[in-house]
C-alpha positions in Angstrom: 1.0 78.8 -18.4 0.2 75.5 -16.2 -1.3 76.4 -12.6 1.3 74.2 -10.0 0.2 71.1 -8.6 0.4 70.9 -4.9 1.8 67.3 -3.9 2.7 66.4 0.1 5.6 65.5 1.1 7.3 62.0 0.0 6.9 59.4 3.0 8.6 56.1 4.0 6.0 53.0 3.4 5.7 49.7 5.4 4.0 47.4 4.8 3.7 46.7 9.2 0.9 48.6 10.8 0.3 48.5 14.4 -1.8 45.3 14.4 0.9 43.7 12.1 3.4 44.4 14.2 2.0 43.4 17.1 1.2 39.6 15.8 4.7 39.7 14.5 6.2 40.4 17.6 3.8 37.6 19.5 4.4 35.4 16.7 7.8 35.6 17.9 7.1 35.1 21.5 5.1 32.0 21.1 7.5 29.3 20.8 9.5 30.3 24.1 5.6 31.1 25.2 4.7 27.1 24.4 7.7 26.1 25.8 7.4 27.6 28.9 3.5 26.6 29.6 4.2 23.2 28.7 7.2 23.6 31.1 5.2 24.5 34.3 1.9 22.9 33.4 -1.5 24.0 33.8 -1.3 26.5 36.3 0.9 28.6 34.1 -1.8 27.8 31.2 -4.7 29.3 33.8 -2.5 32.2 34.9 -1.8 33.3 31.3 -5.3 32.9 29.8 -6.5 35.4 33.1 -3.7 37.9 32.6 -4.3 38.1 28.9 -8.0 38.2 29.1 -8.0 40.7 32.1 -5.8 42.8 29.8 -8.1 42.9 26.5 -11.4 43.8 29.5 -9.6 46.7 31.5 -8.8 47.6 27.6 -11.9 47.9 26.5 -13.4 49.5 30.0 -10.7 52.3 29.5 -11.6 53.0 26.3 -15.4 53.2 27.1 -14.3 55.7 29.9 -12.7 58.1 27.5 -15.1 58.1 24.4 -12.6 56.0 22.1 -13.9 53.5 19.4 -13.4 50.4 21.3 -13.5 48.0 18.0 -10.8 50.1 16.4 -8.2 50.2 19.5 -9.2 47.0 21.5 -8.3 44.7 18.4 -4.9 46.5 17.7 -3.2 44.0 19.5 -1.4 46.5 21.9 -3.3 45.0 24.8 -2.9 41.9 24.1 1.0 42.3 23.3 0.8 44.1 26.9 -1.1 41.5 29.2 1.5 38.3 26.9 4.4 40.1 28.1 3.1 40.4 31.7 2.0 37.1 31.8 5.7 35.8 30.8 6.9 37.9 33.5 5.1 36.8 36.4 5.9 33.5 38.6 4.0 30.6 36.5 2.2 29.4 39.3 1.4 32.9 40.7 -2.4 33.0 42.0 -4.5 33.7 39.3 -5.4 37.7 40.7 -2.1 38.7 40.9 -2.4 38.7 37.1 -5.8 39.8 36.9 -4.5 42.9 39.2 -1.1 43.2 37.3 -3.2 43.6 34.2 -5.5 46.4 35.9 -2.2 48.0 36.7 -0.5 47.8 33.3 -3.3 48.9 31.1 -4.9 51.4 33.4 -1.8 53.0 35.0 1.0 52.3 32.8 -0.9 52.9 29.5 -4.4 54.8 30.1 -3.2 57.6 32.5 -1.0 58.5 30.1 -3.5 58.9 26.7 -3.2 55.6 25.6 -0.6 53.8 22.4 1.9 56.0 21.9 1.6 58.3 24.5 3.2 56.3 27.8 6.0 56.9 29.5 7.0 53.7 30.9 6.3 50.4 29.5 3.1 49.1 30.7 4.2 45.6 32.0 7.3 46.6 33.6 4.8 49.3 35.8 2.7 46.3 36.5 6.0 43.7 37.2 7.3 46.6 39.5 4.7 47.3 41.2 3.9 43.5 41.6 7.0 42.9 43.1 7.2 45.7 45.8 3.5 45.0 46.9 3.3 41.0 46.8 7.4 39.7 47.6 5.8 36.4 48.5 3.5 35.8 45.5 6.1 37.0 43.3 9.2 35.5 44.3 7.6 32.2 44.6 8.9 29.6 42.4 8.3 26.1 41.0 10.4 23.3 40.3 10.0 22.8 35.9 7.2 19.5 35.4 9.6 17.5 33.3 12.4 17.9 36.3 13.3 14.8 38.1 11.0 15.8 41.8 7.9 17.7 39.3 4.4 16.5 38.4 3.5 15.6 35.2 1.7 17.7 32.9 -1.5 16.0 33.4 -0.7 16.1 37.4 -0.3 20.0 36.9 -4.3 19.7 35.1 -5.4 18.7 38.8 -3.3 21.1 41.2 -4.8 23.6 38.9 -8.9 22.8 39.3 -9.0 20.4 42.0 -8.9 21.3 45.8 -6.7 19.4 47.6 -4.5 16.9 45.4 -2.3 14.6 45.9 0.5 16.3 44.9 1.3 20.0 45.5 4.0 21.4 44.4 8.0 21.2 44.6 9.2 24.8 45.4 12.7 26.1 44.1 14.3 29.3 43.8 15.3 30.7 40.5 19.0 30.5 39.2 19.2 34.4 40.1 18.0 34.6 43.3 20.0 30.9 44.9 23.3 32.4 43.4 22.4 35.9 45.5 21.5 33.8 48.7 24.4 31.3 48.2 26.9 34.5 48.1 25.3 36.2 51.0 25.7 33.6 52.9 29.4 32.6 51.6 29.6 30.0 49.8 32.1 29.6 47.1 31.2 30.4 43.6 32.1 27.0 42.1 30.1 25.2 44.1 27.4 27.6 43.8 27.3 27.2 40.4 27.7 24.0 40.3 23.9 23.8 42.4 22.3 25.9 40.1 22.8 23.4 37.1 24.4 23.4 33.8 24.7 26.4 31.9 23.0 23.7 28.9 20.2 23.8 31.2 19.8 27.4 31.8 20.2 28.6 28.3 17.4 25.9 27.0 14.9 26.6 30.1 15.2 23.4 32.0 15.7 25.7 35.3 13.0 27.4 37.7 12.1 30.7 36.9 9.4 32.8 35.2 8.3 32.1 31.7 10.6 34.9 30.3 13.3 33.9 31.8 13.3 30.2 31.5 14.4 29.5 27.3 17.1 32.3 26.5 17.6 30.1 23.6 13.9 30.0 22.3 13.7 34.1 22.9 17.2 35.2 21.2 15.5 32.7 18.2 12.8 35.1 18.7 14.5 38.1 19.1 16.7 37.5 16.0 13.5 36.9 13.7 12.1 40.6 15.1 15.7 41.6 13.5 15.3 39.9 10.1 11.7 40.9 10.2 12.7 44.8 10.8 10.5 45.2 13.6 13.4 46.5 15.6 17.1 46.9 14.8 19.9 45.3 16.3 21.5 48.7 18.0 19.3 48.0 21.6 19.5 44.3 22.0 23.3 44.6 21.4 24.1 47.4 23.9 22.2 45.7 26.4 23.8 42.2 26.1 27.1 43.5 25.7 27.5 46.1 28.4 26.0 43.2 30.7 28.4 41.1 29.1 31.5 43.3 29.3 30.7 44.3 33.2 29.8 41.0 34.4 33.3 40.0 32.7 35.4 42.6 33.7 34.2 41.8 37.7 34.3 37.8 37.1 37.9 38.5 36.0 38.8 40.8 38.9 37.5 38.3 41.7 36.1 34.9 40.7 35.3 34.3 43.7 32.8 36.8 44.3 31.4 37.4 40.8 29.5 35.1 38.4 30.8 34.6 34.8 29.6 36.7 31.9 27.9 33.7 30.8 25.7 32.7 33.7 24.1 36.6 33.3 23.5 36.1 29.5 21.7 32.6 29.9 19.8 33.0 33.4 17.3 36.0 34.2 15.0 37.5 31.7 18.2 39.0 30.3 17.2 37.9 26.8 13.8 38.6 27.5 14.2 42.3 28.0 17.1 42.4 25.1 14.7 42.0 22.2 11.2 42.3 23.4 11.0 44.6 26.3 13.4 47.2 26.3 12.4 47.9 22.2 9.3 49.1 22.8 8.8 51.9 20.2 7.1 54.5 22.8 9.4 54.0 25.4 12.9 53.7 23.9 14.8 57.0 22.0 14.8 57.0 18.3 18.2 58.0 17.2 20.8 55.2 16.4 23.2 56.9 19.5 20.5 57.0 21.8 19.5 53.6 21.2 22.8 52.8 22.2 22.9 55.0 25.4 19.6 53.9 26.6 20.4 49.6 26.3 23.9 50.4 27.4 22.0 52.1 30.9 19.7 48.9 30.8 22.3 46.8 31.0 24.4 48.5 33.5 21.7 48.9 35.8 20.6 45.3 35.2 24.1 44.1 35.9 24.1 46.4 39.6 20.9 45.7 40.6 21.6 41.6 40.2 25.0 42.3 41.7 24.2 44.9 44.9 20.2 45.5 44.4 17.7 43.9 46.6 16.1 42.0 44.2 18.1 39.6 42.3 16.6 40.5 39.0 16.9 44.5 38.0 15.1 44.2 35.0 12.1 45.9 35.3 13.6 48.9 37.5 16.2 48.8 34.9 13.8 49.6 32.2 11.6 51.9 33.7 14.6 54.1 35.0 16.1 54.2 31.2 12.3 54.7 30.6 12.4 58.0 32.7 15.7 59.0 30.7 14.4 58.5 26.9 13.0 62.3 26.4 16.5 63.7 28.1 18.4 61.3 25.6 16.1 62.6 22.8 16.6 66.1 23.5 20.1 66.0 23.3 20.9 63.2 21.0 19.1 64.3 18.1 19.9 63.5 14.3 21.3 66.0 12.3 18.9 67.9 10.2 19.4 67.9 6.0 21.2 71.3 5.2 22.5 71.6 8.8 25.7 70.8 10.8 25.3 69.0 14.1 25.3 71.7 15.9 21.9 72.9 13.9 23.7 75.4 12.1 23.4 76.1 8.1 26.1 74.1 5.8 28.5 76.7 4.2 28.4 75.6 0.2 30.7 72.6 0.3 30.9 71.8 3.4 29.6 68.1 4.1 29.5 67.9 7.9 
């Protein structure tokens, strides 16, 4: 009589790791990325390099500080992923230590005080873009008119506002789509020609428009976004819920008063909208793991996205969006669980036959 073998259990295989997926995911970002630094100039070059870089250093300072193997974590690619994402969120001629501090912030606060990858709360660059934004309103609602626009510098130009002290030419300052609609309607202006000033909704979705670098090409990031799809780094359940609820709310007030409310459109191709659809709010840590609650979770996102533009302070909600559906994924995955093989629902054994 054969002793048994002892075998673990079968396991699903991938052939993405963390540091795979993380270069998939930036490998995804980079053509909105290019697009936007080329868009702004230099100074958006400079204030991504220092964000990214300041990033990888409070990495590696917080792993020193707890004892971890700093070759093994620091080149995983989570901290760079972190300080990208930042950096795309962040007014592209910000000074340059607002996202040294807003990388301090993310990787320290939003990561580190939690145990590190895999065990925050809240995703590490909306802390950072939160915080940012209730500390510094000036430095972070501060915006530039695009280079290539008919009143901007050139690219080169941008080389000099960037390391030169006093040039010759400065800058042309603009508000974003997001916040001159909110100002126009405060101040009662009709929505046509409100939307009318704000330029073509051709020029919104490709990024010719002032704005943030996640905010300006919804076309290059829903390119993106759909090769994270094909590439199964996420599924399609979160960008879905969050475009569509955005979309069905926005369309649902547009069609009730036209005249107060922007169409469905001009929320889907302005704001970091796209942005948030299919690289922030599908963050692994931070989001629930069932099919339903993936739905719930980018179905709040986009609600509270679409209330916060609409009634909110601040005329884009995404980051508190995210981080209040953040501070809802454990209740959603406490209650929306899967059902367990052999079990109802309800977590109760199947009777022999049953199927439920």
């Amino acid at each position: 009589m054969t002793a048994p073998t002892l075998a673990s259990g079968p396991h699903t295989h991938s052939r993405f790791n963390v540091s795979r997926t993380m270069i998939a995911v930036m490998a995804c970002l980079s053509p909105a990325t290019a697009f936007g630094l080329y868009h702004f100039g230099w100074p958006a070059v400079f204030l991504f390099g220092v964000t990214v870089t300041a990033a990888l250093l409070f990495e590696v300072l917080c792993l020193a500080i707890a004892g971890k193997p700093i070759l093994r974590f620091a080149t995983d690619g989570s901290a760079l992923l972190t300080g990208w994402i930042l950096a795309l969120s962040l007014p592209p001629w910000a000074p340059w230590w607002v996202g040294f501090i807003g990388a301090g912030i993310a990787i320290v606060i939003g990561k580190h005080v939690f145990g590190g990858l895999g065990q925050n709360l809240f995703n590490p660059a909306m802390v950072a873009r939160a915080m940012l934004l209730v500390a510094l309103p000036v430095q972070m609602t501060t915006w530039v008119e695009p280079l290539r626009g008919p009143d901007g510098a050139s690219f080169m130009q941008s080389l000099a506002i960037t390391f030169e002290g006093n040039p010759e030419f400065d800058f042309v300052s603009s508000a974003s789509v997001l916040s001159n609609v909110k100002s126009q309607l405060d101040a009662g202006q009709p929505m046509d020609l409100i939307l009318a000033q704000v330029g073509s909704l051709q020029d919104q979705f490709f990024g010719f428009v002032a704005g943030s670098l996640g905010e300006t090409s919804a076309a290059l990031l829903l390119a993106g976004g759909i090769c994270l799809i094909l590439l199964r780094i996420i599924t399609v359940v979160i960008p879905l819920s969050v475009l569509g609820s955005v979309f069905v709310l926005s369309g649902a007030a547009w069609l009730i008063a036209p005249d107060q409310f922007p169409p469905p459109h001009y929320h889907l191709a302005s704001g970091s909208l796209m942005f948030c659809a299919f690289f922030i709010a599908t963050d692994y840590v931070t989001s629930p793991v069932t099919g339903m609650g993936k739905m719930i979770y980018g179905i709040g996102i986009g609600a509270l996205i679409f209330v916060i533009r609409t009634w909110g302070a601040f005329p884009e909600g995404v980051a508190f969006a995210v981080l209040l559906m953040n501070a809802c994924t454990p209740l959603i995955d406490e209650y929306v669980r899967p059902r367990i093989f052999g079990r109802t629902r309800s977590g109760k054994p199947l009777e022999l036959g049953e199927t439920r």
